[in-house]
N, C-alpha and C positions, 0 to 999 in steps of 0.2 A: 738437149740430149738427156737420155734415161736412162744411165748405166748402171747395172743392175750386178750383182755377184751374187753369186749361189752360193749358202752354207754348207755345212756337212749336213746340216737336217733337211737340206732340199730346198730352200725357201732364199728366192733372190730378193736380194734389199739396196738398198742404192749404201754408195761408201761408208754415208753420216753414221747409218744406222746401223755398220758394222765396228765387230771388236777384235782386233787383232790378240790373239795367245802368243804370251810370249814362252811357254811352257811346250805349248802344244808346237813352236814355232821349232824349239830345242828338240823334241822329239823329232820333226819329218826331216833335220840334218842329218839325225844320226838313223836315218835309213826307217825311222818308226811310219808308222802310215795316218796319222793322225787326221783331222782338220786343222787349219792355221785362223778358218775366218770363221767365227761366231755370230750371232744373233741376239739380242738385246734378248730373248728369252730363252739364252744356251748357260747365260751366264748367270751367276749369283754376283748382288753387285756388295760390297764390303765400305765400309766408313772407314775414312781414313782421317778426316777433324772433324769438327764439331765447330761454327763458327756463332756466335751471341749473335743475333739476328741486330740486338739494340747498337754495338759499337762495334761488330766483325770481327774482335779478336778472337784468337786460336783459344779453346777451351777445352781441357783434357775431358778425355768421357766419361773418367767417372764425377770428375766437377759437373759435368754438364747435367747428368742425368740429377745429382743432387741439386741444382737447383733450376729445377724447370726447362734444361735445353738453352738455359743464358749463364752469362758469370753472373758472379758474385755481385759485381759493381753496378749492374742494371737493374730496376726497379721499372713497373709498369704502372701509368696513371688509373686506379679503379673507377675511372668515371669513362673515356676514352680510350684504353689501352697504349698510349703514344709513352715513351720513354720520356719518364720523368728526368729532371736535373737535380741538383744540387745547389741551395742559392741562400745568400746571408741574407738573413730578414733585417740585422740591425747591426754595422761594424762596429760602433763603440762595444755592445753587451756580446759579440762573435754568438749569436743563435742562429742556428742553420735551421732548412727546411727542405721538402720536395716541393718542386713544382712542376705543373703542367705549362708547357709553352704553347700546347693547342686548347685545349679548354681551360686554362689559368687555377685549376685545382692547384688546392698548398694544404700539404701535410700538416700547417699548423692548424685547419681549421678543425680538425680532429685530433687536436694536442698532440703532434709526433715531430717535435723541433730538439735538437741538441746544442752542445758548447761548440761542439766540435763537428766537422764535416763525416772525418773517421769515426768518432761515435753515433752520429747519426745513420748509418749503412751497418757498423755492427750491431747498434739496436732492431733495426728490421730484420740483420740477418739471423739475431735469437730468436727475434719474434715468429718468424718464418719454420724456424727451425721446430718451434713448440706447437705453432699451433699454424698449420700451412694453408688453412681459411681465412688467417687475421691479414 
């Protein structure tokens, strides 16, 4: 079956690809003469989250926009592009690094290890900040 509905603009679309107004829905109660059913090109469509592609949490937009369309806490492999980890090279001396789990890239090999997990992310995130090709 191919059930079809006609918009206000004339153009029948099967249900999927319809948008119900909930505005438009308030106006035809109260006597207005509007349309109720839209069409994927009647409507403007608006961003309501922003979600980090690397772990899907919720990211405000204007975080989002300053760093790339990901948070803070994700970093991309420049060899791969696969989300890098965070991984102790040594637990006696606690020196952290990034690592690639698909191509085995480690930020040590280009000197970027810390004491600390937290200063190692706040170090990328200056470096990011100064200079957004490093």
């Amino acid at each position: 079956w191919d059930v079809r509905y006609v918009t206000d603009k004339g153009k029948a679309l099967t249900l999927e690809r319809l948008f119900l107004c909930k505005n438009c829905d308030v106006m035809a109660e109260q006597g207005g003469n509007r349309a109720r059913l839209k069409g994927p090109f009647d409507v403007e469509e608006e961003i309501d989250y922003v979600f980090c592609p690397g772990c899907l949490e919720d990211v405000p937009e204007v975080e989002a926009k300053l760093f790339a369309y990901r948070c803070a806490k994700c970093f991309l492999c420049p060899i791969c592009s696969s989300l890098l980890q965070t991984q102790c090279v040594s637990e006696g001396e606690n020196v952290y690094m990034f690592g690639c789990s698909f191509c085995k890239w480690e930020s040590s090999s280009v000197g970027i290890t810390a004491g600390e997990a937290s200063e190692l992310v706040l170090s990328r995130l200056k470096a990011e900040r100064n200079d957004p090709l490093d």
